[in-house]
C-alpha positions in Angstrom: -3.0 -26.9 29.4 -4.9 -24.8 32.3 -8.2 -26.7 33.1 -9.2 -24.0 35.8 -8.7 -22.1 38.4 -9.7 -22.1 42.6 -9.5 -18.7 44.8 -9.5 -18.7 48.4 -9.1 -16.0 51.2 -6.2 -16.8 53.5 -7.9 -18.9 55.4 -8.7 -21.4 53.0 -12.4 -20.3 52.5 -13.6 -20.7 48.8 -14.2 -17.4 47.2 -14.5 -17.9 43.4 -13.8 -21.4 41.0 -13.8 -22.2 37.4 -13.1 -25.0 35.5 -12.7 -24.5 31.6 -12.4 -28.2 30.7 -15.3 -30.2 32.3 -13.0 -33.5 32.8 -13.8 -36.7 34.6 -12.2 -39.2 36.9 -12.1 -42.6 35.9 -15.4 -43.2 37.9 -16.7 -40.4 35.4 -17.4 -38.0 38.2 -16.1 -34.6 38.3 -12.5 -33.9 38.4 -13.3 -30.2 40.1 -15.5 -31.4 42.4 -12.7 -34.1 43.5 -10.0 -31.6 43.6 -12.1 -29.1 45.5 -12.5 -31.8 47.8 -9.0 -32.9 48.2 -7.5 -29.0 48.4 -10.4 -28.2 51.5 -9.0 -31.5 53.0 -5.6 -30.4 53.2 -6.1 -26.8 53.0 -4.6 -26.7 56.9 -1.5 -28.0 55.6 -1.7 -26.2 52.8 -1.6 -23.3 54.7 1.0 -23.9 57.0 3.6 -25.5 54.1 2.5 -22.8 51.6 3.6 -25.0 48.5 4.5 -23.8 44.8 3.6 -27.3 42.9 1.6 -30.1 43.7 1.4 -32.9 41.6 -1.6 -35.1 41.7 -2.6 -38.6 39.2 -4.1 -36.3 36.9 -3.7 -32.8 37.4 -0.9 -30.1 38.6 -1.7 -27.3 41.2 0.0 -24.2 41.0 0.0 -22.3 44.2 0.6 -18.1 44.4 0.5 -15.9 48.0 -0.2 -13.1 48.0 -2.4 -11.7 51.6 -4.9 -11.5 51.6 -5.5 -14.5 48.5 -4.1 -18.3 47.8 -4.8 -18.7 44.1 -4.8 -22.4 42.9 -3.8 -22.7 38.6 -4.9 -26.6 37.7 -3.6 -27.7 34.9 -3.0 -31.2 33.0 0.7 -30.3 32.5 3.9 -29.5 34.5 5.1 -26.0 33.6 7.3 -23.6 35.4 5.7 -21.0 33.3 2.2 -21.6 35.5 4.3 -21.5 38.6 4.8 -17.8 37.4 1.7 -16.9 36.3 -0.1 -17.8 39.8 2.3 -15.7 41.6 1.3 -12.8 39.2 -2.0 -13.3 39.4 -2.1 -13.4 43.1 -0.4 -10.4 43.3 -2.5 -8.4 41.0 -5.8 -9.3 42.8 -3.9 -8.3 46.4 -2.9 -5.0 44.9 -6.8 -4.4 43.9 -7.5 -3.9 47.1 -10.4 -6.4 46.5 -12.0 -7.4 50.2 -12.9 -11.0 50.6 -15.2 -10.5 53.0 -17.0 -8.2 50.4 -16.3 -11.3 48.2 -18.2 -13.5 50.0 -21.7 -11.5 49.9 -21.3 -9.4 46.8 -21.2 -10.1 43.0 -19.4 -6.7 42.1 -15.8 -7.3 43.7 -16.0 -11.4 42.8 -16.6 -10.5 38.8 -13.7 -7.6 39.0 -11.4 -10.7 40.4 -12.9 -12.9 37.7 -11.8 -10.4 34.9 -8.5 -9.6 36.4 -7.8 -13.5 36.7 -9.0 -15.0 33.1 -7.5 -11.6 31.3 -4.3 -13.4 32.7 -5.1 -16.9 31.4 -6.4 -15.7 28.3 -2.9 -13.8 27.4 -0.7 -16.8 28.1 0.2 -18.2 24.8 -0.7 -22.0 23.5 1.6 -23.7 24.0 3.2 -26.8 21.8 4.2 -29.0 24.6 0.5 -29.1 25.2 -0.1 -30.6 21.8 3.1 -33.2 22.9 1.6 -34.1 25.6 -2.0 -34.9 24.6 -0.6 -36.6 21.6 1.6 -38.6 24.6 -1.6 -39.8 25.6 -2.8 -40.8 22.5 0.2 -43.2 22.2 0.2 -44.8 25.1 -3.9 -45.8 24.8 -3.2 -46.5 21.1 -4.3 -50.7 22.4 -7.6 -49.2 23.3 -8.1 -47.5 19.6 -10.0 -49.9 17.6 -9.9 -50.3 14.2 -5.8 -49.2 13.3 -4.8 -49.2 9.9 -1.7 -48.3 7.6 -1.7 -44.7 6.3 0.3 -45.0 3.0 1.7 -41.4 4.4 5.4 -40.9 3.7 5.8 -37.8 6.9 9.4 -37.3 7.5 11.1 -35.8 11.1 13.2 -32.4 10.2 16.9 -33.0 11.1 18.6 -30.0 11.5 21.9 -29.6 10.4 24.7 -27.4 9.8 25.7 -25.4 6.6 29.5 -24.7 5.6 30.0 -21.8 3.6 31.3 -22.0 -0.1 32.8 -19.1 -1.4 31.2 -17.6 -5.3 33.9 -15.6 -7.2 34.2 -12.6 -8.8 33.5 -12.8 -13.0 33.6 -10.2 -15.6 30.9 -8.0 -16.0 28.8 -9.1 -19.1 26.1 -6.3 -18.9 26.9 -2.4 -19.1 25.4 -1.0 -16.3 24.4 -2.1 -12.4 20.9 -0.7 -13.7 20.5 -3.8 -15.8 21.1 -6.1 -13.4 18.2 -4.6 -11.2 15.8 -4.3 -14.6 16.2 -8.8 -14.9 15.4 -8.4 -11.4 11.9 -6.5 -12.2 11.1 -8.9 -15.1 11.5 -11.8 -13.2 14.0 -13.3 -14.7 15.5 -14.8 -11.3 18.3 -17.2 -13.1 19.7 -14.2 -15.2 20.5 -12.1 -12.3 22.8 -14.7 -10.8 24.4 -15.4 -14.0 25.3 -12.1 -13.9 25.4 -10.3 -10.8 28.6 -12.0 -9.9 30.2 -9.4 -12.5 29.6 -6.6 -9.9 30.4 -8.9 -6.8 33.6 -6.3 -7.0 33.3 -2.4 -6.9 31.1 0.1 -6.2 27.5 -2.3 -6.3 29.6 -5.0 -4.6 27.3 -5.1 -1.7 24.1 -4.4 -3.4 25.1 -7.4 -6.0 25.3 -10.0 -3.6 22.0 -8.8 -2.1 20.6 -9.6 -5.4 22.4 -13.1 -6.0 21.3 -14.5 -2.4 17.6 -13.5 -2.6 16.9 -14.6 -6.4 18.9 -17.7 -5.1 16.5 -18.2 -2.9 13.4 -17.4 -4.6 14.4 -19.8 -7.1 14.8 -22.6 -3.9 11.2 -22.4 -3.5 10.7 -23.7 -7.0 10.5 -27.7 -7.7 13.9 -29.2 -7.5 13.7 -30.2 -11.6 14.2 -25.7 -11.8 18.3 -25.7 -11.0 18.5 -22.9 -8.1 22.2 -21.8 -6.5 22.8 -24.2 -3.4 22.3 -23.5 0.4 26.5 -23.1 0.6 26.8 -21.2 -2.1 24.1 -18.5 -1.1 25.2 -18.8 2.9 28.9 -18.1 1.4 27.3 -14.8 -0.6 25.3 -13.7 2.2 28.5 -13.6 4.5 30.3 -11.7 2.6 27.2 -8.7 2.6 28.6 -5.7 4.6 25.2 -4.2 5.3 24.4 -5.9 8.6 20.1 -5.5 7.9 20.4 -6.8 4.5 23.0 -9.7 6.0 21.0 -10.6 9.0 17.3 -10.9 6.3 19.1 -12.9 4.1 20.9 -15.2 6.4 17.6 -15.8 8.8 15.6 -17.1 5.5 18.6 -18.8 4.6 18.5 -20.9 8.2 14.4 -21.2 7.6 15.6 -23.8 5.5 17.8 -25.9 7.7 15.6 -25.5 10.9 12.9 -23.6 12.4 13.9 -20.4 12.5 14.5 -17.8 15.7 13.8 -14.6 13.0 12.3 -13.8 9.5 13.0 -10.9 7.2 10.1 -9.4 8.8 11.0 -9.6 12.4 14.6 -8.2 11.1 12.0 -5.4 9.2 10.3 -4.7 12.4 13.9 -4.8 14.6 15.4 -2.2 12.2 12.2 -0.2 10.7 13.2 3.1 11.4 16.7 2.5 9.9 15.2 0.7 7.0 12.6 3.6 6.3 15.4 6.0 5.9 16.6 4.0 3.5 13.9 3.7 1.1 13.1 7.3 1.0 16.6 8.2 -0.8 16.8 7.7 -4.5 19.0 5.5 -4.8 19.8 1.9 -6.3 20.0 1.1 -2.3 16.7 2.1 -1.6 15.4 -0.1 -4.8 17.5 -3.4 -3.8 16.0 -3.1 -0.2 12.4 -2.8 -1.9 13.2 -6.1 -3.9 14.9 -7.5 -0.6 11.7 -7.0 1.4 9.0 -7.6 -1.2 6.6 -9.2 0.0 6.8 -8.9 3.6 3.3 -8.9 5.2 3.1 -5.0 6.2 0.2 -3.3 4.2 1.9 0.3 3.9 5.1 -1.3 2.4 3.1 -3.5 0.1 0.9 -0.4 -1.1 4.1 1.8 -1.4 5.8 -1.2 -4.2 2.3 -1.3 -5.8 2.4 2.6 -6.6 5.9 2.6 -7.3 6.2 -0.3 -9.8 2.7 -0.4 -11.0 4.5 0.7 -14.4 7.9 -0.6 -14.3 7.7 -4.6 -12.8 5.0 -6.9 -12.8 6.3 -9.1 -11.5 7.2 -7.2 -8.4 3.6 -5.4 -8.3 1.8 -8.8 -8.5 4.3 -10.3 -5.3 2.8 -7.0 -3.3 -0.8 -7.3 -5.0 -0.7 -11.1 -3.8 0.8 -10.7 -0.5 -1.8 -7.6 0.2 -4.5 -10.1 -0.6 -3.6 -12.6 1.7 -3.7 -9.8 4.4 -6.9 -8.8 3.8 -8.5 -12.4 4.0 -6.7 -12.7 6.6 -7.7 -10.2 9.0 -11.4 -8.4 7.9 -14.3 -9.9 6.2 -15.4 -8.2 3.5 -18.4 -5.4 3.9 -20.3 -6.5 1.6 -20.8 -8.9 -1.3 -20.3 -6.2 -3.7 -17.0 -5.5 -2.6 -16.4 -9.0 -2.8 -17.3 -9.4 -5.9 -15.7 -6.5 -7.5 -12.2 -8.0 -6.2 -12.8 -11.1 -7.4 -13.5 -10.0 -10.7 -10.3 -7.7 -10.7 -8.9 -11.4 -9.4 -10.2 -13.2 -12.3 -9.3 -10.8 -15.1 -5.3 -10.8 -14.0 -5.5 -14.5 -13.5 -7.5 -14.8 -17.2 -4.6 -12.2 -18.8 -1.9 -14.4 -17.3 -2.9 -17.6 -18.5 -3.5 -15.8 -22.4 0.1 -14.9 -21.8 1.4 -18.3 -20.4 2.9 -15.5 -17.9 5.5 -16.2 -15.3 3.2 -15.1 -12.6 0.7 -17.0 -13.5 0.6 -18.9 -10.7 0.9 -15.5 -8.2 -2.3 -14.7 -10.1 -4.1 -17.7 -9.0 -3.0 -17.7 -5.4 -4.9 -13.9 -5.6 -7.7 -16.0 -7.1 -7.7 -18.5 -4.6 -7.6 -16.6 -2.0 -10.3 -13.8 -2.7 -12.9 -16.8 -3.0 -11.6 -18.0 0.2 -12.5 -14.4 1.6 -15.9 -14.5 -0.1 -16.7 -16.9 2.5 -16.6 -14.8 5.4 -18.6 -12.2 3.4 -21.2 -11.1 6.1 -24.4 -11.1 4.3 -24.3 -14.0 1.7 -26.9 -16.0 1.8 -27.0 -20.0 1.6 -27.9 -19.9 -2.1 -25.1 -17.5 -2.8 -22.7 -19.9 -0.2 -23.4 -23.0 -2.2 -22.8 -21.3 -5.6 -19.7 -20.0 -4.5 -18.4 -23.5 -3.5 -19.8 -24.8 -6.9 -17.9 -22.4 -8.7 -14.7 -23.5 -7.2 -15.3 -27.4 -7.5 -16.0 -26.4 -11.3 -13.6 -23.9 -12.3 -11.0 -23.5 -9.1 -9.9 -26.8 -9.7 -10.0 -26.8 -13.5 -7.3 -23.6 -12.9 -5.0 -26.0 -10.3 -5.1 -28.7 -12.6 -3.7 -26.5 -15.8 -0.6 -25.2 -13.1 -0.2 -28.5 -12.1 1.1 -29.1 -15.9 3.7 -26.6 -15.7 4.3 -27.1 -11.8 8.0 -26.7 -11.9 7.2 -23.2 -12.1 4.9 -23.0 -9.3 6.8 -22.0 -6.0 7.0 -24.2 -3.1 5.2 -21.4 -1.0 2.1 -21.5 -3.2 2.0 -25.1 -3.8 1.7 -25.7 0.4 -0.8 -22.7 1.3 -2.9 -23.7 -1.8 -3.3 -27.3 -0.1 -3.6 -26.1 3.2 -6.5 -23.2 2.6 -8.4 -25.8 0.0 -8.0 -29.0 2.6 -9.0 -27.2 5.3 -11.1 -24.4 4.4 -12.8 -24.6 1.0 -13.3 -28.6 1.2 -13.8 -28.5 5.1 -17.1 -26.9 4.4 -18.1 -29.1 1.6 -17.5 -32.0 3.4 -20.1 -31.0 6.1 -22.4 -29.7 4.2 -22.6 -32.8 1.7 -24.9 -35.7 1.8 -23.8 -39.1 2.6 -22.7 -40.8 -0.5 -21.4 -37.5 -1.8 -19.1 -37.0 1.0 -17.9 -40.6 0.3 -16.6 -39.6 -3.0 -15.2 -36.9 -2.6 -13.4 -38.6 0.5 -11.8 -41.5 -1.6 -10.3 -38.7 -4.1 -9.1 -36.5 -1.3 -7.3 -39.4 0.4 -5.3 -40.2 -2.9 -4.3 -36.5 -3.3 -3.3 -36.6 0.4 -0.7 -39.4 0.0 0.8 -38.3 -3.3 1.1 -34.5 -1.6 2.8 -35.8 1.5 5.4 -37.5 -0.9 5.7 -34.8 -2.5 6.5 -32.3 0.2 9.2 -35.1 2.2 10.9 -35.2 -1.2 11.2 -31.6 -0.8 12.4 -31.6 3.0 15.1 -34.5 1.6 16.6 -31.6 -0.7 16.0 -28.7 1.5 14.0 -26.6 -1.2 11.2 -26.1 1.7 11.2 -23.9 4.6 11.4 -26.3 7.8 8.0 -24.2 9.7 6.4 -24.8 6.2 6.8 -28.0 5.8 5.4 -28.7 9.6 2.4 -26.7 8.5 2.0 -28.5 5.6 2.4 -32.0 6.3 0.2 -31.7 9.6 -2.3 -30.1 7.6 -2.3 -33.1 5.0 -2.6 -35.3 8.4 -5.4 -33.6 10.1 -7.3 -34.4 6.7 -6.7 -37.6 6.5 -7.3 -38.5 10.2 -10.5 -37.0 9.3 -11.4 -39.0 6.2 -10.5 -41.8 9.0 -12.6 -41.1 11.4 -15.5 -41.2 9.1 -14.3 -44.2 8.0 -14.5 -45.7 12.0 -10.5 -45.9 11.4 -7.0 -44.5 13.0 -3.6 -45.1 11.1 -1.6 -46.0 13.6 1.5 -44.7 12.3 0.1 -41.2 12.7 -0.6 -42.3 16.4 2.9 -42.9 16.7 4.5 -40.4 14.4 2.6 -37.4 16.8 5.0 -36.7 19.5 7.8 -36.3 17.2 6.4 -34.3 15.3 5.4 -31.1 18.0 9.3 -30.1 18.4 9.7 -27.7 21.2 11.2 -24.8 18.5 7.6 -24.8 16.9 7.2 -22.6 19.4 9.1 -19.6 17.6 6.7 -19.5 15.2 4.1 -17.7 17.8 6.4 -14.5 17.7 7.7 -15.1 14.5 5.2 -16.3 12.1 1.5 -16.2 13.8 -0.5 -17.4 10.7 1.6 -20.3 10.4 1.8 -20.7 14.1 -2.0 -21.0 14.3 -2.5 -23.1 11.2 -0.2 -25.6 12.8 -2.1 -26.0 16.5 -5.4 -25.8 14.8 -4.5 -28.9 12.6 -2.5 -31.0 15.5 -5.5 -30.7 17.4 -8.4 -31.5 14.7 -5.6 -34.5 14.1 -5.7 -35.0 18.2 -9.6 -35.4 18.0 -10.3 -37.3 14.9 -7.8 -40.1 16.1 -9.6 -39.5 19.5 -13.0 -40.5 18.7 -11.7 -44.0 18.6 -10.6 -44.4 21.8 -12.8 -46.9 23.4 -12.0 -45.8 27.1 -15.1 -43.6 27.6 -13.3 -41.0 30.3 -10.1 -40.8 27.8 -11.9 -40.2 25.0 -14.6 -37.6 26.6 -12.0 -35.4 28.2 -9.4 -35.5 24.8 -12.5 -34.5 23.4 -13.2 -31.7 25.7 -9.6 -30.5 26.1 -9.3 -30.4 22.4 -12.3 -28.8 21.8 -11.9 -26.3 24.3 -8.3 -25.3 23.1 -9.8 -24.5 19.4 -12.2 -22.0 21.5 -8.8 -20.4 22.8 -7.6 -20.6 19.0 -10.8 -18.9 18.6 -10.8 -16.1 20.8 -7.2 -15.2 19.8 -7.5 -15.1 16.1 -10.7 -12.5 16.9 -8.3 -10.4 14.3 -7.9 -13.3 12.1 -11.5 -13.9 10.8 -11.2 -16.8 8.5 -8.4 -18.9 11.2 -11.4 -18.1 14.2 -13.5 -19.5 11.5 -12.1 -22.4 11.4 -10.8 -22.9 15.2 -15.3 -22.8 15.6 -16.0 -25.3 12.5 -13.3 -27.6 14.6 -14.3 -27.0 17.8 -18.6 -27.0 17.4 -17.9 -30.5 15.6 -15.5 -32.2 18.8 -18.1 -30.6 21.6 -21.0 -32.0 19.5 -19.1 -35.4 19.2 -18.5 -35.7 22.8 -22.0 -36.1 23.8 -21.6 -34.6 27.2 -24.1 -32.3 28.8 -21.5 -29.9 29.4 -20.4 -30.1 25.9 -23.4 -30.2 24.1 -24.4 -26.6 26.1 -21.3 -25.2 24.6 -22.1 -26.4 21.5 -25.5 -25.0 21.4 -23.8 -21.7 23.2 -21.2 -21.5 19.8 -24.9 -21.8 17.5 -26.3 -19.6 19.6 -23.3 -16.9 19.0 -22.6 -17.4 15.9 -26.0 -16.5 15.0 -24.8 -13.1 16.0 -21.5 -13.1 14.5 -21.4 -14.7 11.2 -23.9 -15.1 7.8 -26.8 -16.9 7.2 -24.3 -19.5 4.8 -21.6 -19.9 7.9 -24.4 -20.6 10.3 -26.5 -22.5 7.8 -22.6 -24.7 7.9 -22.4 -24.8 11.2 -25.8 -26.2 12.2 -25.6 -28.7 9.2 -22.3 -29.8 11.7 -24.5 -29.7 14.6 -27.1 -31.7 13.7 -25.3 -34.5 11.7 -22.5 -35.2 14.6 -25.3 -34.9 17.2 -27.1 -37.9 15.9 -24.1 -39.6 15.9 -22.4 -39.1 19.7 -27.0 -39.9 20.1 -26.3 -43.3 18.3 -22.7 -43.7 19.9 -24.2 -43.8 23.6 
């Protein structure tokens, strides 16, 4: 990860420095101030050998030329890709036409480098061999973490492996019409269109037919084994045979998600094709209608809206995938204007989730994913008060949970998908914030019952990865999100399972990676739990520098999280909670300012419930890196 940054004229004179990470040297002096002292040491070298790369005990410096400017990357990490961006960087401030000798007696021209410079650093993405190598270092000082323990968690390494396709026949056509195939389509009735779609896998719907088969094929994979779903062969085999090369290339990517982490989604083939696709779906035409069921639910607002007016009347079940999947977008990326508008969605929320549950409907668990995630989005609600906060976490401890437990009864029905982001948005959002806000003993209790769900769920979802009826990125997300709790409940407990400690660098593969083009939301979910994971086991390193400056790089990585997610409300949310809490732990003066500096902004920036959170965080971790020193 970068660390900081050095600028000097061509002559080796200093004009500008920054160091993001305030790390230490094992005498616990500054790392900066040592490397400032150690580049002005050899900068007459440095200038006459012009290196690319140095590698120090600690740190790497990246070198880029460019007269009249030697800019110095540091980093923690060796990275071609920083090799790169200090060249570019250095060649944008040359071509500025910045002066350094304005530089050295005027603010102006040093903050215009300054922007130029950290807009740079800020648009390089996170990176996952970062999270492999702090979780490196973890490992190799696991004899200096005290306290190791057993997990009990059953985490399983993704193997990818290859799929051989199986050819599906040809059968007699059992219904009358093409038109009835598409009508079991909009009723839901996934298992009845591959019973039958095979009778039009010859003829004029040939193509459109084995659209059908692959994608309720593998709708029904993201159902609990115990619900029988076509196999991986057989729906690869299908998907081949497709002649439309969009429809081929969607179906054979989510195909793939489930044998590794995948290189393109249906919505990056969407995106690739959109113009194409778009002619499409304005003809009338059973085309146009099997690439609206091929596409629902993609995340794209207009598309969603568009299936919501046009099957409003004529398939639920394809209204409430949109309805759901439109949901999700909007807690995703505004906060609500008010608490009115809050409310008034929850209680359209509410009353399709009550109507479903009369009905003992197939999309009754769609209806409470809507549910759950509307309260989630109630959080970020600008102007709810503490009193209205606290009720609204009552209500789902009450009621929310009452709801999961009735689905859990009939959880064959209940896809993969929804079983995974239900877990991860109520560990790590809904239950973070009752955790910190709660008392003591409270905590405690709710801690034991956590950890027992935590085990069973990780089972669970490796059970799943065994018979490939999980998406591979899912399943990262998932179980690292199931970790990142329990290395929490850990950590209060002055523990660190030490098979998490060794499980770590395995389990940050470089293909993760994909996901930051492919899949952001599941991208970010993923680096924000590795890191809170990376901390909790952390805090019980006894090493003081090691654990100080995981502490710091952690913390200060959650704060990137932070600042790219400013479109992602409830995920910058989260990368604060994380972060305020690991600055606030490490005791530091130079983390304790940023934590007061987070208060002091988010103040500005969130409601009087979030910040009534966030200093609850402060003050109780405070005392505790007080007590710790």
């Amino acid at each position: 990860m970068i660390l900081g940054y050095f600028l000097f004229d061509d002559g080796g004179i200093l004009l500008l420095d920054r160091q993001f990470v305030a790390v230490l040297t094992r005498d616990k002096s500054s790392l900066f101030a040592s490397l400032l002292t150690a580049i002005t040491r050899a900068m007459e070298e440095i200038l006459h050998q012009n290196p690319r790369h140095l590698e120090l005990e600690e740190t790497h410096l990246y070198f880029g030329y460019k007269s009249p400017f030697i800019f110095v990357l540091v980093s923690d990490s060796e990275n071609e890709a920083y090799e790169n961006l200090a060249d570019v960087i250095a060649h944008e401030l040359a071509e500025a036409n910045l002066d350094p000798e304005e530089m050295h007696v005027s603010d102006i021209p040093r903050q215009l480098a300054r922007q130029i410079i950290e807009r740079h650093i800020a648009k390089t993405p996170l990176l996952v061999i970062d999270l492999r190598a702090l979780a490196n270092i973890i490992k190799t000082t696991s004899e200096f973490i005290r306290n190791k323990t057993k997990s009990e968690l059953i985490v399983k390494i993704p193997k990818a492996i290859e799929l051989k396709p199986e050819k599906v026949r040809p059968t007699k056509p059992k219904l009358k019409s093409f038109d009835e195939l598409v009508g079991l389509y909009f009723d839901g009735r996934l298992s009845d269109v591959i019973k039958h779609s095979t009778g039009f896998f010859e003829g004029e719907y040939s193509d459109l037919a084995r659209i059908l088969f692959v994608k309720a094929g593998l709708t029904l994979r993201h159902y609990d084994p115990k619900v029988w779903a076509p196999s991986l062969e057989k729906l690869y085999g299908v998907a081949l045979e497709i002649s439309d090369s969009i429809a081929r290339s969607a179906l054979i990517a989510e195909i793939s998600s489930f044998l590794r982490i995948p290189s393109e989604t249906p919505l990056s083939v969407y995106l690739k094709h959109s113009d194409t696709i778009s002619g499409i779906l304005q003809q009338e035409s059973f085309r146009s209608t099997v690439y609206e069921i091929l596409f629902t639910p993609i995340p794209i607002a207009p598309f969603l809206n568009m299936i919501i007016r046009k099957y409003e009347s004529r398939s639920r079940y394809l209204c409430c995938l949109a309805r759901e999947n439109l949901m999700i977008l909007q807690m995703m990326q505004q906060k609500p204007k008010s608490v009115d508008e809050w409310l008034l969605a929850f209680s359209r929320a509410k009353e399709e989730f009550d109507r479903s549950l009369k009905e003992k409907s197939h999309l009754l668990d769609h209806n409470y994913h809507i549910l759950l995630s509307t309260l989630i989005w109630g959080v970020l609600t600008p102007d709810i008060t503490v009193e209205d906060g606290l009720k609204l976490l009552d209500h789902f401890v009450r009621d929310i949970e009452k709801y999961r437990r009735e689905l859990e009864e009939r959880s064959e029905r209940v896809t993969v998908s929804h079983k995974a982001w239900n877990i991860i948005w109520v560990y790590n959002i809904l239950m973070r914030i009752l955790l910190e806000i709660a008392d003591f003993d409270e905590r405690k209790k709710v801690m034991r019952r956590l950890q027992r769900n935590i085990i069973h769920s990780s089972k669970y979802f490796s059970e799943l990865l065994d018979k490939r009826r999980i998406p591979i990125h899912l399943y990262y997300v998932t179980q690292i999100s199931l970790i990142s709790l329990l290395t929490r409940i850990s950590a209060e407990n002055n523990t660190a399972p030490e098979d998490i400690i060794d499980l770590l660098p395995n389990f940050a593969p470089r293909d993760i990676q994909n996901l930051f083009e492919i899949d952001t939301q599941s991208f970010y979910q993923y680096y924000l739990s590795f890191l809170e994971t990376l901390g909790n086991l952390a805090l019980l390193i006894d090493l003081h520098v090691v654990r100080i400056n995981m502490l710091l790089k952690v913390a200060h990585l959650l704060e990137r999280i932070a600042e790219a997610m400013s479109d992602a409300p409830i995920y910058r949310l989260l990368a604060k909670l994380f972060a305020l809490r690991f600055y606030t732990l490490a005791g530091t003066k130079e983390a304790l300012d940023s934590a007061k500096k987070m208060l002091s902004d988010a103040r500005k920036e969130f409601s009087p419930f979030i910040v009534y959170v966030l200093e609850k965080i402060y003050e109780q971790h405070s005392r505790k890196s007080q007590s710790a020193s």
